[in-house]
C-alpha positions as CSV (number, residue, x, y, z in Angstrom):
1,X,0.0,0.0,0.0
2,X,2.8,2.5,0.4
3,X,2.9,3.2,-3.6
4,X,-0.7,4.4,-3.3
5,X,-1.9,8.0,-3.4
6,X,-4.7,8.0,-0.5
7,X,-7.3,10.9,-0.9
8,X,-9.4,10.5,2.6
9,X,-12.6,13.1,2.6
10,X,-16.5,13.1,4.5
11,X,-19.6,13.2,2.3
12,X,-19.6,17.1,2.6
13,X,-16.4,18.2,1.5
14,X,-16.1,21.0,-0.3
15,X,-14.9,20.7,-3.8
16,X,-11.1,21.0,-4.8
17,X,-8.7,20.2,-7.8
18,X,-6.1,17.3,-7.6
19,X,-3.7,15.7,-9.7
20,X,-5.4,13.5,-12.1
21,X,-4.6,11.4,-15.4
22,X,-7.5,11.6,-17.8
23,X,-8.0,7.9,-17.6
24,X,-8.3,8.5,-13.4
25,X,-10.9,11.2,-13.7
26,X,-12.9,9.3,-16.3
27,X,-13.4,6.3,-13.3
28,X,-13.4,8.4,-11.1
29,X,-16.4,10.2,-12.3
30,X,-17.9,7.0,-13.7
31,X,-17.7,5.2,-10.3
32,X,-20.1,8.1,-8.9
33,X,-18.1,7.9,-5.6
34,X,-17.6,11.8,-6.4
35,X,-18.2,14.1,-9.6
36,X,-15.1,14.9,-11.2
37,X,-14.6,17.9,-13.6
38,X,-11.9,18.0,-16.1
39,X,-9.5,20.9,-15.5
40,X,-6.6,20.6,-18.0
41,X,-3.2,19.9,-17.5
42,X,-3.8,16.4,-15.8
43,X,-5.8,17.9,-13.2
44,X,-9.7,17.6,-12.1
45,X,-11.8,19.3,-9.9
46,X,-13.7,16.6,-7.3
47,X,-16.8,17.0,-6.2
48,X,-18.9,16.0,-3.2
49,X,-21.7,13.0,-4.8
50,X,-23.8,12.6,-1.6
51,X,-22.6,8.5,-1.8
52,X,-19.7,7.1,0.4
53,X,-17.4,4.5,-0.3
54,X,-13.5,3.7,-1.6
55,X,-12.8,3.3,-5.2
56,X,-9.2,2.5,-6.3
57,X,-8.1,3.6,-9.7
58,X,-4.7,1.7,-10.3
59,X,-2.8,3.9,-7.7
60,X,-4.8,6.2,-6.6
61,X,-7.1,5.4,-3.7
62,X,-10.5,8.1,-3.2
63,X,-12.2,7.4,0.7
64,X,-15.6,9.3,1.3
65,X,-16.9,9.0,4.5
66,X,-20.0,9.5,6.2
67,X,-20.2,13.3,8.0
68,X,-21.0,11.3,11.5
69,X,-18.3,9.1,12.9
70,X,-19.5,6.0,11.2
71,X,-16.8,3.2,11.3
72,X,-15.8,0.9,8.9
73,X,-17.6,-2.1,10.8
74,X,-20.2,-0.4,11.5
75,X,-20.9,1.0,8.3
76,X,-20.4,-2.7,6.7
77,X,-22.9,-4.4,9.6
78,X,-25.5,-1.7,8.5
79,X,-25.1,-2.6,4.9
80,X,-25.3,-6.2,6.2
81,X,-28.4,-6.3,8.5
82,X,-30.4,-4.3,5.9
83,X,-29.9,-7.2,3.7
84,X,-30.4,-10.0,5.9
85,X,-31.4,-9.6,9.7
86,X,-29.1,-12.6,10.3
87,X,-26.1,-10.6,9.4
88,X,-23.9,-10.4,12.5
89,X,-20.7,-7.3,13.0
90,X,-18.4,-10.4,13.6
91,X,-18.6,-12.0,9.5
92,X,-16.4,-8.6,8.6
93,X,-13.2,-8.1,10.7
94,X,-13.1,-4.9,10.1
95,X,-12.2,-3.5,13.4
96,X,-8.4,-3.9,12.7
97,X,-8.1,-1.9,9.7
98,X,-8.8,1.8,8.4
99,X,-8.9,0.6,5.0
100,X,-12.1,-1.0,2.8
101,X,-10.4,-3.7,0.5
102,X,-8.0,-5.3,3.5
103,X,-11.4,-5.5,6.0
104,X,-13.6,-7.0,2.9
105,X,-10.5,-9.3,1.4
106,X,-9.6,-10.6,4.6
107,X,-13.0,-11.5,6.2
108,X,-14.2,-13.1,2.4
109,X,-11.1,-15.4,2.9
110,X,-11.7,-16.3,6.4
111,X,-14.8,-16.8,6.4
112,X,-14.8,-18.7,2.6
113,X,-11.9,-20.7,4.1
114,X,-14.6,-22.1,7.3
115,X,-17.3,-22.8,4.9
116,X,-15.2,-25.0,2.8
117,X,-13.8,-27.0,5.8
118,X,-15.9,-29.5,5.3
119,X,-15.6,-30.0,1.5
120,X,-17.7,-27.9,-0.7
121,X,-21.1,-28.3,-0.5
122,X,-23.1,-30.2,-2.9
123,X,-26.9,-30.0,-3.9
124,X,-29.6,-30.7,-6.9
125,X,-30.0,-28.8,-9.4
126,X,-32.5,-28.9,-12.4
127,X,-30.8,-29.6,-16.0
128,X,-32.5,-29.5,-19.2
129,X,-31.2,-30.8,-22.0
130,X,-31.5,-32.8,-25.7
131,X,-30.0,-36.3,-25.0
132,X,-30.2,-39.6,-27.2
133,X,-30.5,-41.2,-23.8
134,X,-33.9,-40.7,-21.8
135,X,-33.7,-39.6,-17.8
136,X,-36.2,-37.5,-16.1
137,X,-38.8,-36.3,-17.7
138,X,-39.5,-35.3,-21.0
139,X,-40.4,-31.6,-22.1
140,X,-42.9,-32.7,-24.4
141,X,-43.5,-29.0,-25.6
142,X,-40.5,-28.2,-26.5
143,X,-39.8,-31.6,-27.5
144,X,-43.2,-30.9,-30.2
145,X,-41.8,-27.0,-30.8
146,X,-38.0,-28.3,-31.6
147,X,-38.4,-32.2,-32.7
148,X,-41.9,-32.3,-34.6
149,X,-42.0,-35.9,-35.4
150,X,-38.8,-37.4,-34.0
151,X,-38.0,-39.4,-31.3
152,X,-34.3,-38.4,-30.9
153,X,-32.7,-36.3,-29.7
154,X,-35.1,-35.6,-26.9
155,X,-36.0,-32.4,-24.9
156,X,-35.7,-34.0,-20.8
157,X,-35.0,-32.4,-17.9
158,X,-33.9,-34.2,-14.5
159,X,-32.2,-33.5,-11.2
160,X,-28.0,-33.6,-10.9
161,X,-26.7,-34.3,-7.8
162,X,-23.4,-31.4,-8.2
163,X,-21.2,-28.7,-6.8
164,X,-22.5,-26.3,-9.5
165,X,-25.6,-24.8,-6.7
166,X,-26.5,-21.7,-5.9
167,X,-24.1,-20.9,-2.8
168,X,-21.1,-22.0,-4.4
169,X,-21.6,-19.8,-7.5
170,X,-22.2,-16.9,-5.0
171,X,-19.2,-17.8,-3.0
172,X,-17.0,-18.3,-6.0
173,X,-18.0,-14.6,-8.2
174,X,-17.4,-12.8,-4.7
175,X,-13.9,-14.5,-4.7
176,X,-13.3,-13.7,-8.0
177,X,-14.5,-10.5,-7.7
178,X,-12.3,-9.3,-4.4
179,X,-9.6,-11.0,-6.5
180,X,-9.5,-8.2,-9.2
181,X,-9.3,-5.7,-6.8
182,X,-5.6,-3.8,-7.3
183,X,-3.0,-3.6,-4.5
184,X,-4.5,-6.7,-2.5
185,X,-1.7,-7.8,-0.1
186,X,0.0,-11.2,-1.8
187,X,-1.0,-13.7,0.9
188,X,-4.3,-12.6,0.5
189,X,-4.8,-12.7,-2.8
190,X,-3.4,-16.2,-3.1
191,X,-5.7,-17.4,-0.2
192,X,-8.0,-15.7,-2.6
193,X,-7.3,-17.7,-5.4
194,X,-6.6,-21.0,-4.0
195,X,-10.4,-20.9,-2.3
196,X,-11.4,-20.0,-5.8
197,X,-9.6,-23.6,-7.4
198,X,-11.4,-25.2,-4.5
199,X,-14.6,-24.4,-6.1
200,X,-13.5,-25.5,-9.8
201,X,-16.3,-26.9,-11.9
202,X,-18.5,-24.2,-10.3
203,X,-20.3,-21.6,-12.9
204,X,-19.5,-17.6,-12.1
205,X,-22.0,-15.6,-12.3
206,X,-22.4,-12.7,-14.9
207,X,-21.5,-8.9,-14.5
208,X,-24.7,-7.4,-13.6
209,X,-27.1,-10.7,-13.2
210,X,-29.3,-11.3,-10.3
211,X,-27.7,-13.3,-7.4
212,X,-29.6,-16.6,-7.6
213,X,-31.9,-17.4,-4.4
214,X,-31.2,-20.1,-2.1
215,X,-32.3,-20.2,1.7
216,X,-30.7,-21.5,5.0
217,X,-31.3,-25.3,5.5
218,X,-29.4,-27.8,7.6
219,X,-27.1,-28.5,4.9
220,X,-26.0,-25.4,4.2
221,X,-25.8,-24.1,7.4
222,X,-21.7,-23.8,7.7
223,X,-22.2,-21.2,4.6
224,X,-24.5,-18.8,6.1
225,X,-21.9,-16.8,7.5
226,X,-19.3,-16.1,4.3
227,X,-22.8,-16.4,1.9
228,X,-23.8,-13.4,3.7
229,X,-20.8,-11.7,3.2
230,X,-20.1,-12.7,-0.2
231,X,-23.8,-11.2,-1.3
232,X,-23.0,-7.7,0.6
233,X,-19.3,-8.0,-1.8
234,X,-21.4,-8.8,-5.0
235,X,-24.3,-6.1,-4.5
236,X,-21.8,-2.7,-3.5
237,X,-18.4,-3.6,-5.4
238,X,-17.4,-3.6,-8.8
239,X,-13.9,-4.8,-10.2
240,X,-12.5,-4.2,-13.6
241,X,-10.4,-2.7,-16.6
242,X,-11.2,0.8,-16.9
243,X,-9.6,3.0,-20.0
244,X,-5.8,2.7,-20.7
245,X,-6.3,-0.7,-19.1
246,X,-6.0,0.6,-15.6
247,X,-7.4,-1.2,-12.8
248,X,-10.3,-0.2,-11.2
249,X,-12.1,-1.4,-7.6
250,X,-15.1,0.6,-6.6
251,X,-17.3,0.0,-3.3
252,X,-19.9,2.6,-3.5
253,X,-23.5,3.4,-1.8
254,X,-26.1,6.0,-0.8
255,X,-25.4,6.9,2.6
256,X,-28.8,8.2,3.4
257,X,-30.3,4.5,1.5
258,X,-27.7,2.6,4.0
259,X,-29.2,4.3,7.2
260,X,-33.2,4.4,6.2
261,X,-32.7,0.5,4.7
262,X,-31.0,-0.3,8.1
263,X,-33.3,1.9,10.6
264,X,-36.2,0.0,8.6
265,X,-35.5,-3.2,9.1
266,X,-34.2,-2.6,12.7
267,X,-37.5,-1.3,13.2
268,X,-39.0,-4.0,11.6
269,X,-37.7,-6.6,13.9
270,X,-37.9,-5.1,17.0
271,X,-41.7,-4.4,16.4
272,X,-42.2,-8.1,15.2
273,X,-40.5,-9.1,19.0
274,X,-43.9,-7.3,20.7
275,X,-45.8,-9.3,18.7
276,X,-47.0,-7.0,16.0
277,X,-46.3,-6.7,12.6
278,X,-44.4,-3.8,10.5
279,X,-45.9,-2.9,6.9
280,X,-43.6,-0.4,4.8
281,X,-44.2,1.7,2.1
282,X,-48.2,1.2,2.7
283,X,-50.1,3.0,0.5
284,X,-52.8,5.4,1.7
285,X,-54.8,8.5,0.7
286,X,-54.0,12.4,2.0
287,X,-58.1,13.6,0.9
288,X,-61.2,11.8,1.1
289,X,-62.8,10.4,-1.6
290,X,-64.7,12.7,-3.9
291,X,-67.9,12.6,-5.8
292,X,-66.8,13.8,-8.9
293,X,-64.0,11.3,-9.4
294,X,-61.3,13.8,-9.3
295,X,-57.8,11.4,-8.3
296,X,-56.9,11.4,-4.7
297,X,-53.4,12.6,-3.6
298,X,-51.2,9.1,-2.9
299,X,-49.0,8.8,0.1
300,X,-46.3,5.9,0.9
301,X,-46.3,5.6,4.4
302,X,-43.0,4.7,5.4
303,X,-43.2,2.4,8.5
304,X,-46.7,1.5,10.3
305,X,-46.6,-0.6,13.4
306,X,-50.1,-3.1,13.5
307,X,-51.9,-4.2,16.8
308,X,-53.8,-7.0,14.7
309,X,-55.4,-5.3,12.0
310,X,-55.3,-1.6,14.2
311,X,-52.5,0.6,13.1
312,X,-50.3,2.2,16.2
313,X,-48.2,3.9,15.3
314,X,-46.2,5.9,12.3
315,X,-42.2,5.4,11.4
316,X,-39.9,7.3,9.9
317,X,-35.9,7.3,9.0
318,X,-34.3,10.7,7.9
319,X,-30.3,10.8,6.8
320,X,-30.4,14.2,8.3
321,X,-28.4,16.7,10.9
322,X,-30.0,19.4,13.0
323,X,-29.2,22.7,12.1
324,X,-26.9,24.7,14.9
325,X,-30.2,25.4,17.0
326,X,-30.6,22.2,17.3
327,X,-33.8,21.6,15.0
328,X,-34.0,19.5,12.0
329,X,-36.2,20.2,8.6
330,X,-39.5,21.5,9.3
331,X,-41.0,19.6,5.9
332,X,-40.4,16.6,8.2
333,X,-42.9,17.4,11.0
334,X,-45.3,18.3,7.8
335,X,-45.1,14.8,6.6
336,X,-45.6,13.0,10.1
337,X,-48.2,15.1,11.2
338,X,-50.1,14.3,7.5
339,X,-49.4,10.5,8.0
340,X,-51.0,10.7,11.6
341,X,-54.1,12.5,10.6
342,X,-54.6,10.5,7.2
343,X,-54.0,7.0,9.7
344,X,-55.8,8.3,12.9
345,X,-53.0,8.5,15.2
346,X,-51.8,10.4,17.7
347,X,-47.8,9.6,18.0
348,X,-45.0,9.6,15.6
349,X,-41.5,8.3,15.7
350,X,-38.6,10.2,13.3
351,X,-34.8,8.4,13.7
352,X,-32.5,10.8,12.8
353,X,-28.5,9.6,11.8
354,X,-27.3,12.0,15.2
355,X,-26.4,11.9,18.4
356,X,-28.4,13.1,21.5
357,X,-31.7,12.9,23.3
358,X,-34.9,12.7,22.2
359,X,-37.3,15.3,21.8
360,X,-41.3,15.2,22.0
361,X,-42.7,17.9,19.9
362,X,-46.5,18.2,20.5
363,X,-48.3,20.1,17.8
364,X,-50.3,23.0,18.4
365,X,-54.0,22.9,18.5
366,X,-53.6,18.9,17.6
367,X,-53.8,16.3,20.1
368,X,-50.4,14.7,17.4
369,X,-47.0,14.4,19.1
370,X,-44.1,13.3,17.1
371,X,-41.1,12.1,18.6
372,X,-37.2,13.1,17.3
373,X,-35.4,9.9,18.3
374,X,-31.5,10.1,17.2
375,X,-29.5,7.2,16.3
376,X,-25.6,7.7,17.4
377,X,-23.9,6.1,14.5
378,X,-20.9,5.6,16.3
379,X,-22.4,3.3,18.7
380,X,-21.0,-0.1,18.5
381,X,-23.7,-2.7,16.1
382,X,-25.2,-3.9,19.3
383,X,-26.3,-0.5,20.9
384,X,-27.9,0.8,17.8
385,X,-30.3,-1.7,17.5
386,X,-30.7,-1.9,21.4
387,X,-31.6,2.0,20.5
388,X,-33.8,1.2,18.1
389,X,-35.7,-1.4,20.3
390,X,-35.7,1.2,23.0
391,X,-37.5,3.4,20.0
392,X,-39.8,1.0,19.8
393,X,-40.5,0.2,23.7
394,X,-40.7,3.6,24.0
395,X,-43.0,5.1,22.0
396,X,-46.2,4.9,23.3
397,X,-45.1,6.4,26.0
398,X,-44.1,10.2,27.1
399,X,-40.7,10.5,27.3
400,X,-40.7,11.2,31.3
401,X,-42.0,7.8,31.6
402,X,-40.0,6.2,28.6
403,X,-36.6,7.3,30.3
């Protein structure tokens, strides 16, 4: 890593010109980890994108980082758990390192390495086919559509008892795919590459397909923790040949998609643990129903918490900071106070990505109160969801009682 240019900025930086090859700032820009403006002269002015991440362009390294003191691991579990529930902060050891592609190459080895203890997993898996030789059964319309009037060769299909499953093809692209990245120390790249012979025989999945479903059985249960891992590699990186044939490694989301996904789902299972159910994105009406058929005005309610069939209560996640007073956007309030009224409720919960305490805000001349809960994103993965559970517990209740 020491012949690496490191450029280490937060999400709001302001804007500033730096020493660029044409082929850099073309990635660069392309990546849409920033917004890079050609300047001349090998130079390029970067530009804040709103997303955070690390992309590598052969030896240049850009880090944008969340505002709030998000760490790597933390920032990783959130990514995970939004994903999967089952996700757990120790499938990324990421605690040791400052870097992305050390955490995420190190971790996919480890944990790739414990799956595969016990020999690489085997499964069925449907094959169709034309054969001279009958197994199975036989497609008999596209045996009519393909063979009108012969017997051979003939459309089957049947179940093959192979390596070539679902898991091991996710396993071995996310191998292959931390394997391109540039600048990988050498040990682990060949542990890399020797779990990747392991899984010869295995089919890699194509550059921008859909991850094939499979689900936690019995069998697979030694997997769960790197097929977790591997799905959170294949969904936010990309590895390639960009212009010139440099290398380029990119690992890019939407901050304020990371928190809202995470908060949601957080939300989501601590609600489920009372015994109620969370429904998201609901779809409900601002007006009443008119006469004259004129079209209603939608709304997609972001989180509401059911008691049976009863709605309780109204959710929201906002990727936002409080101005210096303290207060955050009013258009915020607005939109919990029009949920409440359209739903018939009296209490609202918005999680904001800060520290500090909570806040009731009862509105005037309404019997609504909407609560600001923040969401310390430096809290280790265990308290923020303890947080959120506490959201949850909490809500019903005024904050004098809650505490």
């Amino acid at each position: 890593m020491s012949d690496v240019r490191r450029l280490t900025l937060t999400e709001s930086f302001e804007p500033f010109a730096a020493r660029l090859s044409g082929a850099q700032a073309r990635a660069l820009h392309a990546s849409r980890l920033v917004n890079v403006i050609d300047a001349g002269a090998d130079k390029g002015v970067i530009q804040p994108s709103g997303r955070v991440g690390a992309v590598r362009v052969g030896d240049l390294q850009v880090e944008v980082w969340p505002k709030e003191k998000v760490k790597l691991a933390h920032l990783l579990f959130m990514l995970g758990y939004a994903a999967d529930p089952g996700f757990r902060p120790e499938l990324v050891d990421a605690e040791a390192h400052d870097e992305l592609w050390p955490a995420l190459a190190e971790s996919l080895a480890r944990l790739c390495d414990r799956a595969l203890l016990g020999g690489v997993l085997q499964g069925y898996r449907a094959v169709e086919e034309s054969s001279s030789v009958v197994r199975g059964r036989i497609r008999v319309a596209d045996q009519l559509r393909r063979h009108p009037g012969r017997v051979s060769p003939t459309e089957i299909t049947y179940d093959e008892y192979m390596t070539d499953i679902p898991e091991n093809r996710i396993l071995r692209t996310a191998l292959r795919r931390m394997r391109a990245v540039p600048g990988l120390r050498s040990d682990v790249a060949a542990r890399l590459s020797h779990l990747d012979n392991r899984l010869d025989g295995v089919g890699v999945l194509r550059r921008g397909a859909s991850l094939p479903s499979w689900r936690p059985t019995r069998l697979n249960a030694r997997y769960l923790p790197a097929l977790r891992l591997a799905e959170l590699v294949l969904r936010n990186t990309a590895a390639q040949a960009g212009d010139d044939g440099i290398e380029v490694a990119a690992f890019v989301v939407s901050m304020w998609k990371v928190f809202e996904d995470f908060v949601t789902v957080a939300l989501r299972e601590a609600i489920s643990e009372h015994g109620h159910r969370a429904v998201a994105q609901e779809r409900w009406h601002f007006d009443a129903p008119r006469r004259d058929g004129v079209s209603r005005v939608p709304m997609a309610i972001d989180l509401l918490e059911y008691d049976g069939q009863r709605p309780v209560m109204v959710y929201d996640a906002k990727y936002k900071a409080a101005a210096a007073d303290g207060r955050y956007p009013n258009a915020d309030f607005y939109q919990m106070l029009a949920y409440c009224t359209a739903v018939g409720l009296d209490r609202a919960v918005l999680v904001y990505a800060q520290g500090g305490h909570p806040v009731d805000r009862r509105v005037l001349n309404s019997a609504v109160t909407i609560r600001e809960w923040p969401l310390d994103l430096s809290l280790s993965p265990g308290e923020m969801l303890a947080s959120i559970r506490q959201a949850v517990e909490a809500a019903c209740y005024p904050l004098e009682m809650s505490a």
